[in-house]
C-alpha positions in Angstrom: 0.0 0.0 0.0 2.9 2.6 -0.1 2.3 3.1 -3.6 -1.5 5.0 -2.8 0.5 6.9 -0.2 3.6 8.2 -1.6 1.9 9.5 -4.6 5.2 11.5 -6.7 4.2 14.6 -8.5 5.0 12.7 -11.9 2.1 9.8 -11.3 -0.4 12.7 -9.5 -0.4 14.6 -12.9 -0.8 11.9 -15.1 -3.8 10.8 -12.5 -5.1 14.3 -13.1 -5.0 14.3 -16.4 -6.5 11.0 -17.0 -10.0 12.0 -14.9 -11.4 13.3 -18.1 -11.0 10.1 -20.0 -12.3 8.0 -16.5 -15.6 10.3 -16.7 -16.4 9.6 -19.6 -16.2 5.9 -19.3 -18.3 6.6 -16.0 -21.5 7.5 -17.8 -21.2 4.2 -19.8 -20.9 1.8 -16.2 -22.2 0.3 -13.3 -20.1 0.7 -10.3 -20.5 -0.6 -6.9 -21.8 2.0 -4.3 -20.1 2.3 -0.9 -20.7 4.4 2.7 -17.5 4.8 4.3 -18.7 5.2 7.7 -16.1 6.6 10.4 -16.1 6.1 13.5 -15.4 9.6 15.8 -15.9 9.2 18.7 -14.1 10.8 21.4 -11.3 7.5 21.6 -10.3 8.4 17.7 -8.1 10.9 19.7 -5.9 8.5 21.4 -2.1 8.5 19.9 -0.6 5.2 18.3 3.1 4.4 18.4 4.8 7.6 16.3 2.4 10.2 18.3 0.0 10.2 15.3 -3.5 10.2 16.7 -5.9 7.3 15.3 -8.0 10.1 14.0 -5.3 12.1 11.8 -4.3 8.4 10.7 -8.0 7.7 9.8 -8.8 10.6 7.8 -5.3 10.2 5.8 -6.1 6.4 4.9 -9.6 6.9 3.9 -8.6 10.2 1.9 -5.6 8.0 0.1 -7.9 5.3 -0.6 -10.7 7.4 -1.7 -8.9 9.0 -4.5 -7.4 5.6 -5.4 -10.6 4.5 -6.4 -12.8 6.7 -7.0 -12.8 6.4 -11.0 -14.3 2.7 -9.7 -16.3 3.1 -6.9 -19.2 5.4 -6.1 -17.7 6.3 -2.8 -19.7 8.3 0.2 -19.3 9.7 3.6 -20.9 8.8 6.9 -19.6 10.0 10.2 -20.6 9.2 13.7 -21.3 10.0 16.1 -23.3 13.2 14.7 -23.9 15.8 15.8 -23.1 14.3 19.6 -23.0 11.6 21.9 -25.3 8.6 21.3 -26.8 10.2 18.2 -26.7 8.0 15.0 -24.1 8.8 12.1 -24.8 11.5 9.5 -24.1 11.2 5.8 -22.1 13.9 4.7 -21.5 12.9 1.0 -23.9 10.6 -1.2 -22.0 7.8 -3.2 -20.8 9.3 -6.8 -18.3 8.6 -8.9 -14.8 10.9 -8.6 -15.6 12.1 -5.1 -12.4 12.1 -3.3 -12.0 15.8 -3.1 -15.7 15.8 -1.4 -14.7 13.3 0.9 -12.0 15.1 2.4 -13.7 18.4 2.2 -16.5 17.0 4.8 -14.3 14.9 7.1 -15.0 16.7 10.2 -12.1 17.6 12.7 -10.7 16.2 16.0 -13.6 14.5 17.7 -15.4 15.6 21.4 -12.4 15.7 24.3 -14.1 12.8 26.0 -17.6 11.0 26.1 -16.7 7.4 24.0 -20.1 7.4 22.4 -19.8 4.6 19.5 -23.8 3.9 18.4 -22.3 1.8 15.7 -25.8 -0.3 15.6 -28.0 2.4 15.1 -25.6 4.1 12.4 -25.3 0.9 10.3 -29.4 0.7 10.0 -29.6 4.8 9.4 -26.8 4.1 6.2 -29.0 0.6 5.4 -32.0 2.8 5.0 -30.1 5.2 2.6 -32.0 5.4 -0.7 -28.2 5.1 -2.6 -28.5 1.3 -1.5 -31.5 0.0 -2.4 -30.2 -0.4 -5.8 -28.9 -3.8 -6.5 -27.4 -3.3 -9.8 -25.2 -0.9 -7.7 -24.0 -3.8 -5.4 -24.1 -1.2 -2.1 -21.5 -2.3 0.5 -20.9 -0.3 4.0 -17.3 -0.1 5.0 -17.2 0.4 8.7 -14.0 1.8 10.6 -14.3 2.1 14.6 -11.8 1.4 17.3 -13.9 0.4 20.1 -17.3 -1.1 21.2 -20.8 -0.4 21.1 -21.5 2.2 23.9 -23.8 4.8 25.2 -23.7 6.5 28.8 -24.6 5.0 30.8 -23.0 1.3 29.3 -25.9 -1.8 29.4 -23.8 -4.6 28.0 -27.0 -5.7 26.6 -26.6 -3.5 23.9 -23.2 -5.4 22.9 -24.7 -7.6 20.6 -26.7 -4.8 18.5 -24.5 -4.8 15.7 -24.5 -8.1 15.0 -27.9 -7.8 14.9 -27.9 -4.6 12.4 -25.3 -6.1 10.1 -27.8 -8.8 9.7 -30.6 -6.7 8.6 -28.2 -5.0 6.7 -27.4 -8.2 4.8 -31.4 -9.1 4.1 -31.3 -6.2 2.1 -28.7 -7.2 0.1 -26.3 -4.8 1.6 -22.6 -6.1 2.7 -20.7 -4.3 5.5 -16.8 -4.5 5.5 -15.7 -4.5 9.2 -12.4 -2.8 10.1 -11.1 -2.6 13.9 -8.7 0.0 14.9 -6.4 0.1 17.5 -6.2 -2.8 20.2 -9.8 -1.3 22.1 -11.9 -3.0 20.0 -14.6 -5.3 20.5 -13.1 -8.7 18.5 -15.8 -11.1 19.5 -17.9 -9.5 18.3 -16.3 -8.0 15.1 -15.4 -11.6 14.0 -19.5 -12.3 14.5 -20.4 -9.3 12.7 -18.1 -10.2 9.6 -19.3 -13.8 9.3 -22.9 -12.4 9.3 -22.2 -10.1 6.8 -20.5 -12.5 4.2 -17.4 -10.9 4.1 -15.1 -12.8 6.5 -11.6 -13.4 5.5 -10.2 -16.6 4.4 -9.9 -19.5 6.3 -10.8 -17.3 9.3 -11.5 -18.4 12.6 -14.4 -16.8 14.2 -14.5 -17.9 17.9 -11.9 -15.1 18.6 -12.7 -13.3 21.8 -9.2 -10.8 22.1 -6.7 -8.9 19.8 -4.1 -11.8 20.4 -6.1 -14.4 18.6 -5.3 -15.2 15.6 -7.1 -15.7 12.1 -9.6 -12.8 12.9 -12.7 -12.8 10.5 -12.7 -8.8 10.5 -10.1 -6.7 9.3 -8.1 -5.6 12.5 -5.2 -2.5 11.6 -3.1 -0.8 14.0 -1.4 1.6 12.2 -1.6 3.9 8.9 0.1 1.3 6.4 -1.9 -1.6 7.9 -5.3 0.4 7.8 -4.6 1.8 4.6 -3.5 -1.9 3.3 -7.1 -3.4 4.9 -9.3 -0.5 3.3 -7.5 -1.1 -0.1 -8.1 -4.8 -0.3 -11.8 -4.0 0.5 -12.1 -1.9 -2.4 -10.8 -4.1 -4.8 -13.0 -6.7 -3.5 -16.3 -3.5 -3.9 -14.4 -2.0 -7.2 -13.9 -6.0 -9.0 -15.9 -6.9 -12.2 -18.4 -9.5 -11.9 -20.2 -11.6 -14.4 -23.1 -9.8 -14.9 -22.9 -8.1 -18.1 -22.2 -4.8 -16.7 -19.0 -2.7 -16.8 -18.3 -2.4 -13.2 -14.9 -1.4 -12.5 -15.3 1.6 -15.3 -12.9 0.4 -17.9 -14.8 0.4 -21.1 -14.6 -3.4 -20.9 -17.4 -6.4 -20.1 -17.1 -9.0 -17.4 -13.6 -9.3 -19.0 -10.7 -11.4 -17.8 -13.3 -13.2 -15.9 -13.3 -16.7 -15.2 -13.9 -19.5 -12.3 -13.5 -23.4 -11.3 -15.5 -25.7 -12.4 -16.0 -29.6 -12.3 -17.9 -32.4 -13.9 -18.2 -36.2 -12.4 -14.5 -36.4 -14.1 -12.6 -33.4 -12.2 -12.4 -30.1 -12.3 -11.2 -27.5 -14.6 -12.5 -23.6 -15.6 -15.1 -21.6 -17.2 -15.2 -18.0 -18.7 -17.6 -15.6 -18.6 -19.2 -13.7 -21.6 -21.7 -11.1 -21.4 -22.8 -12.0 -18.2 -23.1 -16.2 -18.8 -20.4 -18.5 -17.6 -19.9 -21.0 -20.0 -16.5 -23.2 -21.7 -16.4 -25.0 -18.8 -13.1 -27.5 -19.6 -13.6 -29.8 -17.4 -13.4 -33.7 -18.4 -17.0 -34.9 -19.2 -17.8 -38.4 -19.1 -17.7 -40.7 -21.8 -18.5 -44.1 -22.9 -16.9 -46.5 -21.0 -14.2 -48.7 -23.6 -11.4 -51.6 -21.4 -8.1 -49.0 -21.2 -7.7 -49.3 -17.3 -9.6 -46.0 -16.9 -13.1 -44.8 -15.4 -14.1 -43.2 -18.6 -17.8 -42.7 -17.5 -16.6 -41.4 -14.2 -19.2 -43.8 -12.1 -16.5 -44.7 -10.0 -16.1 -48.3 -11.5 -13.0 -49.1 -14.0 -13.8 -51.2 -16.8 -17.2 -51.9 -16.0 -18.4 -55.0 -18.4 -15.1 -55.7 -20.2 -13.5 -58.8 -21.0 -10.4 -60.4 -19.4 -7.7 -58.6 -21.6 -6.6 -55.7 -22.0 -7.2 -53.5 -25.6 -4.3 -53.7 -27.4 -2.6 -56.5 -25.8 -1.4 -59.7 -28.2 -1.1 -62.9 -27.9 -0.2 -66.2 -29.7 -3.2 -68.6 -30.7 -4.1 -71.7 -33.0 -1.4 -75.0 -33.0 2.4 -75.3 -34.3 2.0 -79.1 -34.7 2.5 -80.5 -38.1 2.0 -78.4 -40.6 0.1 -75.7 -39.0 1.4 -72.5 -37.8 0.3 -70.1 -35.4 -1.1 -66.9 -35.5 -1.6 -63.8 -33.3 -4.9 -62.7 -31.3 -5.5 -58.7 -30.3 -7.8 -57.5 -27.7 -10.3 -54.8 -28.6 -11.8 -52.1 -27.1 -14.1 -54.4 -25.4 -11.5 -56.8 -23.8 -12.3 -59.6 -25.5 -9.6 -61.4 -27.8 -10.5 -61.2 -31.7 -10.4 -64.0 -34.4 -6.7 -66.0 -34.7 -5.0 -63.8 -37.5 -1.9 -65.2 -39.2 -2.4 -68.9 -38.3 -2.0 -71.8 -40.8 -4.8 -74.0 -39.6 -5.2 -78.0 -40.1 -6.2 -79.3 -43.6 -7.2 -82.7 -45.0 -4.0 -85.3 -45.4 -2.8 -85.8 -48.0 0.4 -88.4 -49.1 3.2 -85.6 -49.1 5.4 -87.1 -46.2 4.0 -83.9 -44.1 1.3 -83.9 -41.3 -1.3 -82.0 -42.7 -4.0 -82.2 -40.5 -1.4 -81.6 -37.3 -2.7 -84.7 -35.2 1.1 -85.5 -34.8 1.2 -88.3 -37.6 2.5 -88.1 -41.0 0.2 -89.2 -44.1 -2.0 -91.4 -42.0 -5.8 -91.7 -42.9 -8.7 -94.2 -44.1 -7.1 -97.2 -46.4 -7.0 -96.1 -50.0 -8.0 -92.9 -49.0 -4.7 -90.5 -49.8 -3.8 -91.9 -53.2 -5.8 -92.6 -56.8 -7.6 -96.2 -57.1 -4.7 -98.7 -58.2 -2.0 -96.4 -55.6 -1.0 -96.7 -52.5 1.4 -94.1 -49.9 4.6 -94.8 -49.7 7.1 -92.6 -48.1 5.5 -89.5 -49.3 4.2 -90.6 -52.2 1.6 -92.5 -54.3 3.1 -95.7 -56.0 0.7 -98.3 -57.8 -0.1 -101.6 -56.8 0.5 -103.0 -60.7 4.1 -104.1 -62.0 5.3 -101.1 -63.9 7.8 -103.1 -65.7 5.7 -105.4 -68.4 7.1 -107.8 -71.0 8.3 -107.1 -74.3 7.6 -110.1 -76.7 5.0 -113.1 -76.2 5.8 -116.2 -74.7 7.2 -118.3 -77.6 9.2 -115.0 -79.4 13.0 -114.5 -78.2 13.5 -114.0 -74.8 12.8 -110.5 -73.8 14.4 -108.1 -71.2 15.5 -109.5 -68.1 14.0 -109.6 -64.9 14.9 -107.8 -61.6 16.9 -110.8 -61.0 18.7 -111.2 -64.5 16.5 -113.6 -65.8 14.3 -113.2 -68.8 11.2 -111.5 -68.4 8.8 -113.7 -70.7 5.6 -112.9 -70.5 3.2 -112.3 -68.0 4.6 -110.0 -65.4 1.2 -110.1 -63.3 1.6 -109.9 -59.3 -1.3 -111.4 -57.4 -1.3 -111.4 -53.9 2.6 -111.0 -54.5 3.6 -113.8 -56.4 4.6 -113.8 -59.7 3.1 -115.9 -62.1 5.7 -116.2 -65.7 5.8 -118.1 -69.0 7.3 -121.8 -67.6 3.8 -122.6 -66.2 2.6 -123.0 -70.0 3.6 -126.4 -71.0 2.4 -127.7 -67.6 -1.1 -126.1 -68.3 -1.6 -127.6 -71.6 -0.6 -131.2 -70.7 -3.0 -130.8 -68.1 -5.8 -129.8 -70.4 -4.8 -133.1 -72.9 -5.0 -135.7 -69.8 -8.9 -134.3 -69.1 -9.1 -134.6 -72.7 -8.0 -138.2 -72.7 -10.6 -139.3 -69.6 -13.6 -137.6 -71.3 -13.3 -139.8 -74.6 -12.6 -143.2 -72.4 -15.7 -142.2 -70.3 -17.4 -142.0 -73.4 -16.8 -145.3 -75.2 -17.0 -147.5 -72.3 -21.0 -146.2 -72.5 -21.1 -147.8 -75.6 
């Protein structure tokens, strides 16, 4: 925050001469609206360490601020108590845009010698009832600043609790209040309650917080000008920030620009943009149909829901490598199931080639007769016939004709049944045979006589 406060001449000019340019974007957008409302009573003139009082260091934090921001917040003054004592605050400036020069015009000076009046209750539902906030569109905020508790003379500590109690009917309106303490006087159980009601707690706060040295306060506690300064300038960037809404409300010409958020699907998590007032583009992983890859691609929580045994793409070897055949490969698909054997060489019907065609793990076996033509048979791979392929040349009483496989004359026949050979030499036998039943018939026939 030591860049709002030691402004150099150089940057003040060129501020000054960019306020033309930042009214004219003004009467094209929607800023937020916000009451600064100060706390003066008669503790604001106690001294902090330096000898500064909490008042001078007040009015110089919410003047810095004020011109910081007023190009992008419609800023305005309440002050209390006003006129005196228990009375509740008075507006002294109406929210507008560029009104930093008007807000340190009306800050009032040194507060009452003594008294402690802080009617912080009834001041927040005074500003809540301010016409200036019933807009929406506006997104009216209250900024509070006070260094002590709520108090009247004489004191009821029933009244401690009251605002609480007006921060929440503030915030049924649709009006935030931003709670600053100041100084180590202040009321932090109830500060932390008032912040939490209001919706604007700080992160990962911890709001049962009962004194200054607890830690994690849900308010904004400062003790000094760079650490109240610092607290009201992350306010107003959280009042001055553009929103999706389709409104320009920081005052820079520009849309719900820059804007974007988290998030998710049932897959995880990822980030949308907005566009004229819409969040959409959301990137998040969306579910899909559920295919066997080791993933939760529907995002239901279950990992390969109705899938095979495999996994897609995985290989392996199928079909036989007896014999003849060869085998092939198998992939999984998508599904997990293993496809059809590509690749294989697959059994076939024997046949007499010496191989084992039909891979049972014998070679050329099969019915009699059955792996050769009629008049073959298998025989070491191959089909030989069953008749002599070596006939005889010349007829029985011609010259002798080629030998046999044993060297002697091949003459005649040549016929193999049953496996024995039958030749020529049986001839002469056969025809004396015939003459002798030739002989008996003609005796039988003349002894009938």
């Amino acid at each position: 925050m030591r860049r709002l406060v030691q402004l150099t001449p150089v940057l003040a000019l060129v501020a000054l001469a960019a306020m033309p340019a930042r009214r004219a974007q003004a009467s094209q957008c929607t800023p937020s609206r916000m009451f600064v409302v100060l706390d003066h009573s008669s503790s604001m003139n106690d001294t902090l360490t330096g000898g500064s009082s909490k008042w001078s260091v007040a009015r110089t934090a919410v003047e810095t601020v004020a011109t910081a921001y007023e190009s992008k917040i419609e800023l305005g003054l309440n002050v209390f108590p006003r006129p005196n004592q228990c009375s509740p605050g008075m507006t002294l400036v109406q929210p507008a845009l560029n009104n930093a020069t008007a807000i340190k015009n009306a800050l009032p000076g040194a507060p009452p010698a003594s008294g402690n009046y802080t009617p912080m209750a009834q001041t927040i539902d005074v500003v809540a009832a301010e016409t200036a906030l019933q807009d929406a569109t506006h997104r009216p905020s209250i900024l509070l600043i006070t260094d002590g508790w709520q108090w009247c003379s004489p004191y009821d500590p029933a009244t401690r609790s009251w605002p609480l109690a007006a921060v929440q009917r503030a915030a049924a309106k649709g009006i935030k209040v931003y709670v600053v303490g100041f100084g180590g006087a202040v009321d932090v159980e109830t500060m932390n309650k008032m912040a939490v009601a209001a919706g604007t707690a700080r992160p990962n706060c911890d709001p049962t917080g009962t004194t200054t040295a607890s830690p994690n306060k849900c308010y904004y506690q400062a003790d000094s000008l760079a650490q109240l300064t610092a607290a009201l300038d992350a306010i107003s960037i959280q009042v001055s920030a553009e929103i999706c809404d389709g409104l320009d409300n920081d005052c820079d010409g520009e849309v719900d620009e820059g804007l974007t958020r988290n998030c998710a699907s049932a897959c995880g998590g990822g980030t949308e943009q907005c566009v004229n007032g819409n969040w959409q583009g959301c990137d998040a992983p969306m579910p899909a149909a559920e295919i066997c890859d080791g993933k939760d691609n529907d995002c239901d929580g279950t990992v390969d829901e109705g899938c095979g045994s495999c996994t897609p793409g995985a290989t392996r070897a199928c079909g036989s490598d007896v014999g003849a055949c060869e085998k092939g490969t198998q992939t999984c698909n998508t599904q997990g199931e293993w496809g059809e054997c590509r690749g294989m060489t697959s059994p076939a019907a024997e046949t007499c080639n010496g191989k084992d065609d039909d891979c049972d793990g014998e070679i050329d076996n099969g019915p009699p007769g059955g792996l050769c033509p009629a008049g073959q048979m298998c025989d070491s791979g191959k089909c030989v016939s069953i008749v002599d392929d070596n006939p005889p040349t010349s007829n029985p009483t011609g010259p002798v004709g080629p030998t046999d496989e044993k060297g002697a004359p091949d003459d005649g026949c040549g016929c193999r049944i049953g496996g024995a050979r039958s030749d020529g030499n049986a001839l002469p036998a056969l025809l004396m045979l015939s003459g002798l039943g030739l002989l008996v018939t003609l005796r039988r026939r003349r002894s009938t006589r």
